[in-house]
N, C-alpha and C positions, 0 to 999 in steps of 0.2 A: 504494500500500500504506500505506506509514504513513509519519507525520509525523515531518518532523525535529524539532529543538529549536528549528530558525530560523526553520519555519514556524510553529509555534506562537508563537513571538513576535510576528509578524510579524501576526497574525492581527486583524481586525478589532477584535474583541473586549478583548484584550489592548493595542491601540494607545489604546481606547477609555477603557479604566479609563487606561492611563498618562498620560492627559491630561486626564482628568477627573479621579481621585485627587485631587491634589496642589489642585485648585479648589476637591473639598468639604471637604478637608479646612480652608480658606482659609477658606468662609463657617462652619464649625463654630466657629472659633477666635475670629473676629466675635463669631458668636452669643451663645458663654459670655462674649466679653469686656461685652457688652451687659449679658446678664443680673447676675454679678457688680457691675459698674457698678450696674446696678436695682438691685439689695440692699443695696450700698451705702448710695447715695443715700436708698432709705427707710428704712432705720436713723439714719440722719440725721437723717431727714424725722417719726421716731415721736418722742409724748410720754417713752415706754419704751424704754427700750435691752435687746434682745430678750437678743440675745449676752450680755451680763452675767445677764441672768436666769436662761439656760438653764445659763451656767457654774455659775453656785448650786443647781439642780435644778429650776428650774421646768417642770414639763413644760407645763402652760398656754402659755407660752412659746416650746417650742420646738413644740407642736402649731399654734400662731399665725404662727411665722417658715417653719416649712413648708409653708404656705397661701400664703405670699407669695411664696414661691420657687415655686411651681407656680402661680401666680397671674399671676407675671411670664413666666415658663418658656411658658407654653401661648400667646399670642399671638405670642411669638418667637420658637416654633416654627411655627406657622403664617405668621409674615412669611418663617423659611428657605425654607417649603416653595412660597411662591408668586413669590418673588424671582427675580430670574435674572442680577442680578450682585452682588457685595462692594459697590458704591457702591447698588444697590436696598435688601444686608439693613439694611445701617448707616441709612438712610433710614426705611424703614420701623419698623424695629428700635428705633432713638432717638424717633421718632411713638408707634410703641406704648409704650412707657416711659412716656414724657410721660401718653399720656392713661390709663394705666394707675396711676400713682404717683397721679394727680389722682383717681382712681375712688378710690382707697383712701382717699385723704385723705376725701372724702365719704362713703364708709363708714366710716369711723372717728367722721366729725362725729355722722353719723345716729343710728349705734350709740353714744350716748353711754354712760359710765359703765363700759367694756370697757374703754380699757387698764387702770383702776385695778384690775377686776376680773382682767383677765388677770397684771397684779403680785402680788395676793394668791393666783396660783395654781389660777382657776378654769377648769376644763376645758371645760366647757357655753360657758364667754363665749367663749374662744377658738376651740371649734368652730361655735358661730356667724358668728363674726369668718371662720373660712377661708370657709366656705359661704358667706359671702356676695363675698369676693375671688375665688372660685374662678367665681361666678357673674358676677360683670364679665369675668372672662378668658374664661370663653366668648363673650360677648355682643362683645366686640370682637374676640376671636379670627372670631366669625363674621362680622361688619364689614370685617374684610380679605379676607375669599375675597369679599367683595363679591355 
């Protein structure tokens, strides 16, 4: 007839999540600590200091720092989703960073004349500037599904 509360716990399913949970929750925790790190590191790594800009209003700025956060975000999402342990995402994870900070930097060199542009506030440089990081994140986001 019907389930107790013992069976239900008891239940495949439920053994399944209790033991899995607590892993994804593991590589989530990786993951954002990864990305945070990436953003860091290239606020670091920029001629412009994005954060100061966007504290003053620049929306140029913060339309340029949110290209880089979904810029970095999209291949380290794709190394969560094809890893299959904490020691593969941190692997992958810090790989993609690397050559993902270094994509930037070369668009940044390419596109010359855009930070100064994106300082005085221009919207156009900056949505250039994300389309084209957004476009390395794909391109090595699809390099890791290999």
């Amino acid at each position: 007839m019907g389930s107790t509360f013992s069976d239900i716990l008891s239940s495949p399913e439920i053994q399944a999540f209790a033991s899995g949970f607590p892993v994804m929750v593991l590589h989530l925790v990786a993951t954002f600590v990864l990305l945070v790190a990436g953003a860091v590191i290239y606020g670091l790594l920029t001629p412009w200091k994005e954060i100061s800009l966007i504290r003053e209003g620049n929306s140029a700025a913060s339309v340029a720092f949110g290209g880089v956060l979904l810029g970095l975000a999209i291949p380290l999402a794709v190394s969560l989703s094809v890893s299959t342990s904490l020691r593969d995402i941190i692997l992958w994870g810090i790989a993609t960073l690397v050559l993902q900070l270094l994509a930037f930097r070369v668009v940044d060199a390419v596109l010359t004349g855009l930070p100064q542009r994106i300082q005085e506030g221009e919207i156009s440089a900056a949505v250039l500037l994300v389309a084209a990081k957004l476009a390395t994140a794909l391109v090595l986001a699809a390099a890791l599904t290999g």
